[in-house]
Z-matrix of the N, CA and C atoms (Angstrom, degrees):
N
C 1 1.441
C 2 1.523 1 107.56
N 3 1.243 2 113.39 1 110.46
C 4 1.728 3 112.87 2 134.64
C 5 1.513 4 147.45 3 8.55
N 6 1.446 5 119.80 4 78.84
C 7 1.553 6 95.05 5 179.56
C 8 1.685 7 104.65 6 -75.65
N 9 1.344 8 98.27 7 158.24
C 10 1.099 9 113.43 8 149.69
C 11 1.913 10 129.49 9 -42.29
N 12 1.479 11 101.35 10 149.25
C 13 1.309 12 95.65 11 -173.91
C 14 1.599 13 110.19 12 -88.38
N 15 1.487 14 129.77 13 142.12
C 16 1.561 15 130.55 14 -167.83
C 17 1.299 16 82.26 15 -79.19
N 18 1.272 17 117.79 16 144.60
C 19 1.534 18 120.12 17 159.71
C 20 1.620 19 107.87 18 -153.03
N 21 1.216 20 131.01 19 149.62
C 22 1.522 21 145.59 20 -160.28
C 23 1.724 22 114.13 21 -45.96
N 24 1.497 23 103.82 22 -20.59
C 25 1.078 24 126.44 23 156.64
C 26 1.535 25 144.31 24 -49.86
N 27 1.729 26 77.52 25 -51.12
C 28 2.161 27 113.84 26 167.98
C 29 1.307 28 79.48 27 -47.86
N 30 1.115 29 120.39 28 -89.32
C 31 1.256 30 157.52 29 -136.85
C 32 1.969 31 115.51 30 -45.27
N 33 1.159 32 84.63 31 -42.89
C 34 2.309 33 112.52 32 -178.49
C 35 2.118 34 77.78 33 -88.98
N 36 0.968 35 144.21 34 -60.82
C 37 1.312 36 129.39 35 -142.01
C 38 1.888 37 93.10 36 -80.08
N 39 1.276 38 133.68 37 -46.30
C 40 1.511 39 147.15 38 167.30
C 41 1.850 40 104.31 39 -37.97
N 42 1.713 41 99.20 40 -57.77
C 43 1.511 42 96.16 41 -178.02
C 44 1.524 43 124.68 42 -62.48
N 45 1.502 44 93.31 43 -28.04
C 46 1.731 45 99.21 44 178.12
C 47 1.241 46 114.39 45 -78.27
N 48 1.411 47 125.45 46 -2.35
C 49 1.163 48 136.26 47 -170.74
C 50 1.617 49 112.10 48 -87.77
N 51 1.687 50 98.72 49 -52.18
C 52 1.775 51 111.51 50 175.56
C 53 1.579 52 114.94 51 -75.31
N 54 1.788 53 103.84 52 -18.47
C 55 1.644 54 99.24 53 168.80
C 56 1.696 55 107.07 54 -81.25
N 57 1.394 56 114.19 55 -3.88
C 58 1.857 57 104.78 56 -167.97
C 59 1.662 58 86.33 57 -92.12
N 60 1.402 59 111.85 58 -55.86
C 61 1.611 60 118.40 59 167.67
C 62 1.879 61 107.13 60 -10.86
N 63 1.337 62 103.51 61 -63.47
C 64 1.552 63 114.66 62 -155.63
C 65 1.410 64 91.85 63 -65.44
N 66 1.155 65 139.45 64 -80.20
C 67 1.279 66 154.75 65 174.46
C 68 1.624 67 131.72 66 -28.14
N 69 1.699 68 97.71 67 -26.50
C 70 1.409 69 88.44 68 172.45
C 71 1.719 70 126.32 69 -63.47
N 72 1.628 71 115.73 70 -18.51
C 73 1.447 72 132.19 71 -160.06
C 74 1.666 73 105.49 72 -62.78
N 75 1.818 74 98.20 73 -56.00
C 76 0.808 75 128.93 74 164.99
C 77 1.863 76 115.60 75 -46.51
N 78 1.205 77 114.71 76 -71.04
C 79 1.685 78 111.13 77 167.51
C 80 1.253 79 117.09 78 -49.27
N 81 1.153 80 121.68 79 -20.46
C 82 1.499 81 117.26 80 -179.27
C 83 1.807 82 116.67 81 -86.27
N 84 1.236 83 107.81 82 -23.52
C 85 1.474 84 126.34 83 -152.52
C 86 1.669 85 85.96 84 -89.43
N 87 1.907 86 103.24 85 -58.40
C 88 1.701 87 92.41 86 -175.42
C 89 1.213 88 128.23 87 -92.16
N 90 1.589 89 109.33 88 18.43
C 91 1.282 90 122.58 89 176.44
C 92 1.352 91 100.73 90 -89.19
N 93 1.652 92 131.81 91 -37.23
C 94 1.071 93 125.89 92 -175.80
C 95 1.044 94 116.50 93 -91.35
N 96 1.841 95 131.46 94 -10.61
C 97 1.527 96 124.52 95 155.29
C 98 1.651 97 117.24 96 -69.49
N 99 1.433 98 98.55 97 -20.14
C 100 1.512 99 87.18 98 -174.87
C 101 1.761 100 101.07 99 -80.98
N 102 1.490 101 121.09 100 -30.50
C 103 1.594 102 111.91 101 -177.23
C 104 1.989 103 107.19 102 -57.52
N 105 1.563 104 87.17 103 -45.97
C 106 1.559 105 81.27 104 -174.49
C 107 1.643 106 130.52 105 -69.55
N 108 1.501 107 101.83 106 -20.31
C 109 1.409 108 106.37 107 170.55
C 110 1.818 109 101.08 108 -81.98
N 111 1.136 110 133.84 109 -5.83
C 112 1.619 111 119.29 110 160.42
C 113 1.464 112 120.54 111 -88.55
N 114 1.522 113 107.80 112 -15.07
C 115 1.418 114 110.36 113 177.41
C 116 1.462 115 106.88 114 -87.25
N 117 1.584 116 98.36 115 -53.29
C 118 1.614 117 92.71 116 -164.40
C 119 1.708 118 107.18 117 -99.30
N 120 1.101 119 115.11 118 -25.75
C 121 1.762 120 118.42 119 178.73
C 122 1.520 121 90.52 120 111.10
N 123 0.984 122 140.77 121 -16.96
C 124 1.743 123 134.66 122 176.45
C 125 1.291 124 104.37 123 -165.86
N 126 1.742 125 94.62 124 162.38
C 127 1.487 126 101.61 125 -176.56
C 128 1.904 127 110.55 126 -136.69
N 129 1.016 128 98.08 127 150.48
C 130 1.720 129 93.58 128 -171.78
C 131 1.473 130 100.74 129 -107.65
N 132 0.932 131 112.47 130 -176.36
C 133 1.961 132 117.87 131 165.86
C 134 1.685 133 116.41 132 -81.98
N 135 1.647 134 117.05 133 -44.84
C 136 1.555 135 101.84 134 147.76
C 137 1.154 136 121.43 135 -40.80
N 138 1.197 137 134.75 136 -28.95
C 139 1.530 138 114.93 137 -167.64
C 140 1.476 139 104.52 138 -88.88
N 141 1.232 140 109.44 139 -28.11
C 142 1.828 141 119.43 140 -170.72
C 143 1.728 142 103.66 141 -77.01
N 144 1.475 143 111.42 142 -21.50
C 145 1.546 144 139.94 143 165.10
C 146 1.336 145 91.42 144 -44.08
N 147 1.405 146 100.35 145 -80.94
C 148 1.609 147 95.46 146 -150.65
C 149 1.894 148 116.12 147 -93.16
N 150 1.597 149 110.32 148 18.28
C 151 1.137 150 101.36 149 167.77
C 152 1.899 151 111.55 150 -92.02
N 153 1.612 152 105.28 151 -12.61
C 154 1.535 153 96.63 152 -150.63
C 155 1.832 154 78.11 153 -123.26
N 156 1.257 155 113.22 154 9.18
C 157 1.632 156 106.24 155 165.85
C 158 1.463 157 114.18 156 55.79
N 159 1.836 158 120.31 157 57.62
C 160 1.327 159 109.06 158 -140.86
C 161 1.816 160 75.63 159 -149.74
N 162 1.077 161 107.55 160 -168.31
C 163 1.782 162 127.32 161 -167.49
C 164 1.669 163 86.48 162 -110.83
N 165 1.294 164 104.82 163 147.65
C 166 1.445 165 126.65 164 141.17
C 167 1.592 166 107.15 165 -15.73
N 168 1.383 167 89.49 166 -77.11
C 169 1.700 168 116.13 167 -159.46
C 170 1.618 169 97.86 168 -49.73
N 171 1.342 170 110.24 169 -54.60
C 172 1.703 171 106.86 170 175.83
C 173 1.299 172 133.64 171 -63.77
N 174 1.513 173 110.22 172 -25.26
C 175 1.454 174 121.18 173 173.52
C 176 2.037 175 92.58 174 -60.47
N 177 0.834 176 108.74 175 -92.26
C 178 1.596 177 138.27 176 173.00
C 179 1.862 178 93.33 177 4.97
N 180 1.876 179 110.71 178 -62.54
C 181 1.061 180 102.28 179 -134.63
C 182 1.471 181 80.11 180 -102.46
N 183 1.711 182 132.83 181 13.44
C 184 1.571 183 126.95 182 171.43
C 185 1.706 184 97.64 183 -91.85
N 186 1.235 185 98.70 184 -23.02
C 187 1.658 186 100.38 185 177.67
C 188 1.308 187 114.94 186 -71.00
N 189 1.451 188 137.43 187 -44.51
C 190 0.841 189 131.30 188 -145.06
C 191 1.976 190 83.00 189 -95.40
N 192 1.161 191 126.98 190 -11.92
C 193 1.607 192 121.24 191 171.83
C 194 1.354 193 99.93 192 -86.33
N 195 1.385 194 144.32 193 -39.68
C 196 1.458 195 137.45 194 150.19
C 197 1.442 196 108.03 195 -23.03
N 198 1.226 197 119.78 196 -72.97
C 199 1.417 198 137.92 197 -158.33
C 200 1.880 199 97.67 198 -53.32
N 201 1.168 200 101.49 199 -48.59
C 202 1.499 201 104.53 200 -168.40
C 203 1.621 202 115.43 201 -93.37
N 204 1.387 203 111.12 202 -1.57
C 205 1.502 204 123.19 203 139.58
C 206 1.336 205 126.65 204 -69.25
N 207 1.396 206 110.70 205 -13.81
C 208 1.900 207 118.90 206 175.29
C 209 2.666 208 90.57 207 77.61
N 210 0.928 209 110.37 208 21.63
C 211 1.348 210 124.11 209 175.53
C 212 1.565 211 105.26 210 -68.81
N 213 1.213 212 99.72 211 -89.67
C 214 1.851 213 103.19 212 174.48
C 215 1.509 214 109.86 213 -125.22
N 216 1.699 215 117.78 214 174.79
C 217 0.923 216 109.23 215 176.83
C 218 1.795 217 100.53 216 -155.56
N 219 1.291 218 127.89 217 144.21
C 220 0.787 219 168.29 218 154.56
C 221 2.069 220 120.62 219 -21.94
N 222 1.080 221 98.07 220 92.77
C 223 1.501 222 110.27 221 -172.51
C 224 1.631 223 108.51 222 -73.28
N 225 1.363 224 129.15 223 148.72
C 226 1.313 225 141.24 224 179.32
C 227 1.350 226 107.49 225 -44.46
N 228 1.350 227 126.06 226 -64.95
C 229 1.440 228 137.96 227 155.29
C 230 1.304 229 128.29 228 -43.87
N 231 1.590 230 116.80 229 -7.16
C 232 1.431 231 116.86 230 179.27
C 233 1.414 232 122.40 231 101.40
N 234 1.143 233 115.79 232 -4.13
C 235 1.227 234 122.27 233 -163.71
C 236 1.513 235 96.89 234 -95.92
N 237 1.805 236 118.89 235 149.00
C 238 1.033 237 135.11 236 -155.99
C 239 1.707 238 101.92 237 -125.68
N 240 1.696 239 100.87 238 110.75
C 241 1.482 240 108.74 239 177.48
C 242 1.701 241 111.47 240 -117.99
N 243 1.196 242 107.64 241 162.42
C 244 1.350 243 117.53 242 -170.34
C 245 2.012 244 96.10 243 -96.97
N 246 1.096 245 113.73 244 132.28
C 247 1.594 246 142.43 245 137.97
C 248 1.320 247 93.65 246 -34.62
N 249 1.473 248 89.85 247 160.09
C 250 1.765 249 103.58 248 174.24
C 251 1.657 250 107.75 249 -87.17
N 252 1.319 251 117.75 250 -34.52
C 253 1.168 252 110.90 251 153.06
C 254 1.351 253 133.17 252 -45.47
N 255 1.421 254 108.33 253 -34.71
C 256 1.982 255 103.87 254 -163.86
C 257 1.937 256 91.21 255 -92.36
N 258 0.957 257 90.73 256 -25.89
C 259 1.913 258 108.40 257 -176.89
C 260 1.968 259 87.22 258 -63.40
N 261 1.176 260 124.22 259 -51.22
C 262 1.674 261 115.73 260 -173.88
C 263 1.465 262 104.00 261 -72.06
N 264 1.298 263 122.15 262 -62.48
C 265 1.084 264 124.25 263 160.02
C 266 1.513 265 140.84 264 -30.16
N 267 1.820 266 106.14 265 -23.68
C 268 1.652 267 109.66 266 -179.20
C 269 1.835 268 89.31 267 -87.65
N 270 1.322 269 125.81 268 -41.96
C 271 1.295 270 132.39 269 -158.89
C 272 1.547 271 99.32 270 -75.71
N 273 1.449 272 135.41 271 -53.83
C 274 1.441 273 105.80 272 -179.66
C 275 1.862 274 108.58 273 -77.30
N 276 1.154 275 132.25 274 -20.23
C 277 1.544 276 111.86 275 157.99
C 278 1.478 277 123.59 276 -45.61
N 279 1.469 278 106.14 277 -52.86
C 280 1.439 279 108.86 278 173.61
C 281 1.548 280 105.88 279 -46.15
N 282 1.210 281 99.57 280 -75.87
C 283 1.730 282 98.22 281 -167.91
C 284 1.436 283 119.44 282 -66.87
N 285 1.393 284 126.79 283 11.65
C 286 1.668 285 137.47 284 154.38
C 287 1.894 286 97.77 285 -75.80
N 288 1.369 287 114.99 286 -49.85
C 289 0.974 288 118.94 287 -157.88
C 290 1.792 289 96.68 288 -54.72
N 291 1.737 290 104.13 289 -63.94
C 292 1.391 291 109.03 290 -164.15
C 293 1.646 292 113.95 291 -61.57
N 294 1.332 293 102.21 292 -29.13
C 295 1.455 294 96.34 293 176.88
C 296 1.451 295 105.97 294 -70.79
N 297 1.237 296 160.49 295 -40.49
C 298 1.355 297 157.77 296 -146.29
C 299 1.735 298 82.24 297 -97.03
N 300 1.376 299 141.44 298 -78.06
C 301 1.610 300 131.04 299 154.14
C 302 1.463 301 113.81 300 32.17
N 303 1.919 302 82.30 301 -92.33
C 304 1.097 303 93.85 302 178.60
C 305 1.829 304 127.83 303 -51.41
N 306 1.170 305 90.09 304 -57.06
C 307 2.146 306 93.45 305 -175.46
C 308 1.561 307 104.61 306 -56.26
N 309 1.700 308 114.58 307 -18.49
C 310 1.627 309 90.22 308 -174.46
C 311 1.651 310 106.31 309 -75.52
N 312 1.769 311 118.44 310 -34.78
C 313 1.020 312 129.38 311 -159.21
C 314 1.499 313 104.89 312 -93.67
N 315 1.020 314 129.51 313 0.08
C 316 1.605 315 121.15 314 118.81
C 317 1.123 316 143.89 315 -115.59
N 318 1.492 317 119.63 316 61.43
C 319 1.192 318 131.56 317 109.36
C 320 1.499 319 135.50 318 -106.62
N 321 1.450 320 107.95 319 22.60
C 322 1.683 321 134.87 320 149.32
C 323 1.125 322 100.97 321 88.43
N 324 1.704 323 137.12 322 56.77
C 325 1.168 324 155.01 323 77.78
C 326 1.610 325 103.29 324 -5.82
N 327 1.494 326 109.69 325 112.19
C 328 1.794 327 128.06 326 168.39
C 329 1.993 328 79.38 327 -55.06
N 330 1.917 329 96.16 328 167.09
C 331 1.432 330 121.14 329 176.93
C 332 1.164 331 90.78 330 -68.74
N 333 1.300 332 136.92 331 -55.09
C 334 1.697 333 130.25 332 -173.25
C 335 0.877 334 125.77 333 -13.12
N 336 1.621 335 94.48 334 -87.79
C 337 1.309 336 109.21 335 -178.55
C 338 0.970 337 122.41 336 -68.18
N 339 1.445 338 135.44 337 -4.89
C 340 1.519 339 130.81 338 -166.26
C 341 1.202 340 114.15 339 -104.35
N 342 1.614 341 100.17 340 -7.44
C 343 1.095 342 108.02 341 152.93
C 344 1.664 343 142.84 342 -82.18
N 345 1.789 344 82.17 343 -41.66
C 346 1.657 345 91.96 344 168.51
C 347 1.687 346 119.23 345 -59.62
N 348 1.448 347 101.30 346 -58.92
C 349 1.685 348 103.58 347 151.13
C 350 1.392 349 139.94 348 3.74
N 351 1.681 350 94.06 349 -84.50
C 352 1.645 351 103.56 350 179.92
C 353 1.538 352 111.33 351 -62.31
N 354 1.485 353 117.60 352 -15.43
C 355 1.529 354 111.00 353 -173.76
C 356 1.505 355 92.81 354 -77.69
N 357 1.150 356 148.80 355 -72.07
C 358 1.650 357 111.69 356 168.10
C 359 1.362 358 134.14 357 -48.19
N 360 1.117 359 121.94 358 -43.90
C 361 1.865 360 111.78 359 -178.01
C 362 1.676 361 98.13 360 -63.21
N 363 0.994 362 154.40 361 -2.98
C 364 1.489 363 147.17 362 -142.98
C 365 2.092 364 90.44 363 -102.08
N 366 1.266 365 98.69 364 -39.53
C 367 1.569 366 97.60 365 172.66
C 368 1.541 367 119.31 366 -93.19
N 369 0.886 368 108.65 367 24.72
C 370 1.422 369 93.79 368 -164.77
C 371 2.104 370 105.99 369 -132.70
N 372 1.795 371 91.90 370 2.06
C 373 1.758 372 98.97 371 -173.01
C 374 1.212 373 112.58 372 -94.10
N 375 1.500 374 140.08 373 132.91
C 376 1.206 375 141.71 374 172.42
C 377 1.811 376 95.75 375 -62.38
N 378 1.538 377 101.27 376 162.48
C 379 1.289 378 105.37 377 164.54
C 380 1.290 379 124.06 378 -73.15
N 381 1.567 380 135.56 379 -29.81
C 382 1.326 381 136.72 380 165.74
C 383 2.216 382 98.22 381 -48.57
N 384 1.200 383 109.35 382 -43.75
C 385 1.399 384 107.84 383 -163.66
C 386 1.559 385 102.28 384 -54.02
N 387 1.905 386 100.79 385 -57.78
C 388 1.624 387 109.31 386 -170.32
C 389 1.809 388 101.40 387 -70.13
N 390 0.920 389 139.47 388 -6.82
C 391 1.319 390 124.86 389 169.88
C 392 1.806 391 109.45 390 -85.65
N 393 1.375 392 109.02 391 -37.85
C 394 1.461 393 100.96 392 175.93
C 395 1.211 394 113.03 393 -70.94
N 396 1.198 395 135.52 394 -27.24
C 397 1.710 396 136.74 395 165.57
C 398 1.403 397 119.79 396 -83.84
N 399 1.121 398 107.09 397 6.76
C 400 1.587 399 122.76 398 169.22
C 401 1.839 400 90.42 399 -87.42
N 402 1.424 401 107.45 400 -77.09
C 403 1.373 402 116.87 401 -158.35
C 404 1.977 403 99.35 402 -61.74
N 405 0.934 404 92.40 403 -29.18
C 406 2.025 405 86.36 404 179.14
C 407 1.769 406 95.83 405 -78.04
N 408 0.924 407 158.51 406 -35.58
C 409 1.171 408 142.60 407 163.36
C 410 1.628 409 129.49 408 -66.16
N 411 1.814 410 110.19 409 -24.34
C 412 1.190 411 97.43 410 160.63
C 413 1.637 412 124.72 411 -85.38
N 414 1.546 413 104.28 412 5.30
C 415 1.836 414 104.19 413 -164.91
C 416 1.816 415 72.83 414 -98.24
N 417 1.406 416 130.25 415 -38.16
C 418 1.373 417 100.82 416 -169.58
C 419 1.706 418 118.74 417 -90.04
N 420 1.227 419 97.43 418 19.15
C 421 1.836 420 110.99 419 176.87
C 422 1.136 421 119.94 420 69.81
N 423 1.402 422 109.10 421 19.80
C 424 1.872 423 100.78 422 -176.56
C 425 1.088 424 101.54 423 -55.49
N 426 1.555 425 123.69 424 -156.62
C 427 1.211 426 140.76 425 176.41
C 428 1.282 427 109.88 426 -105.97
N 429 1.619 428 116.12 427 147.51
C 430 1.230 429 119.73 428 160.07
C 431 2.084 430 105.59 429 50.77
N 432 1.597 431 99.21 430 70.04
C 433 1.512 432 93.93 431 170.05
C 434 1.222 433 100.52 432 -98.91
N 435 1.629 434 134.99 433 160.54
C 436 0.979 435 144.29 434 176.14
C 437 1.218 436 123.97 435 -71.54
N 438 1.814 437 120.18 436 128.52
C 439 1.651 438 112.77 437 -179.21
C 440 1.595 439 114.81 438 -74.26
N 441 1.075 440 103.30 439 145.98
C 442 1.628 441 111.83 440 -171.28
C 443 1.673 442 96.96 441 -67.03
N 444 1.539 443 103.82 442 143.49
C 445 1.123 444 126.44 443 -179.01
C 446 1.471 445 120.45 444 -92.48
């Protein structure tokens, strides 16, 4: 078999790949301060501990690369708030997440997995992708398709 030919193209689709790579840490970190500041009203670094199953030391030192992304920042008391940036940024992850959710779990993907699932595909979709799986879920009536951004 044939490889394929590399072309400048290969090349732009690979890079967007190691920049989605970089970014998911980050989507994950202020996606999960923003859930916990709607559940609980604040969030500490134990709590960011025990959602991402991680050390002290790692919570601490993903924050302080948040921090210097202008992502979240850091209350007198310790408490961990989102930027208006990491605040835009937690809301279209979320809603990458639920839309991909949704399309796995109808096409009969259990909630599980379609959940576990979308937490990787959620970084990895161009916006042409999440708008066409936006619009194929509202022509097939699921529930709750996502408004275009």
């Amino acid at each position: 078999m044939s490889s394929p030919s590399i072309t400048p193209s290969t090349a732009r689709r690979h890079a967007r790949v190691r920049r989605q790579h970089g970014n998911e840490l980050a989507q994950d970190y202020v996606e999960a301060v923003a859930d916990r500041l709607e559940e609980e009203g604040e969030v500490r670094v134990a709590d960011l501990q025990k959602v991402f199953g991680v050390s002290h030391v790692t919570v601490i030192r993903t924050l302080q690369r948040l921090e210097q992304a202008d992502l979240v920042f850091r209350e007198k008391g310790g408490g961990v708030c989102l930027t208006e940036t990491g605040a835009e940024m937690a809301s279209q992850a979320a809603e990458r997440h639920r839309l991909m959710r949704e399309l796995l779990m109808h096409i009969g993907v259990s909630e599980g997995t379609a959940d576990a699932d979308a937490e990787g595909m959620e970084h990895h979709l161009s916006k042409e992708t999440m708008e066409a799986v936006r619009i194929f879920l509202e022509k097939c009536h699921c529930p709750n398709p996502a408004p275009a951004e």
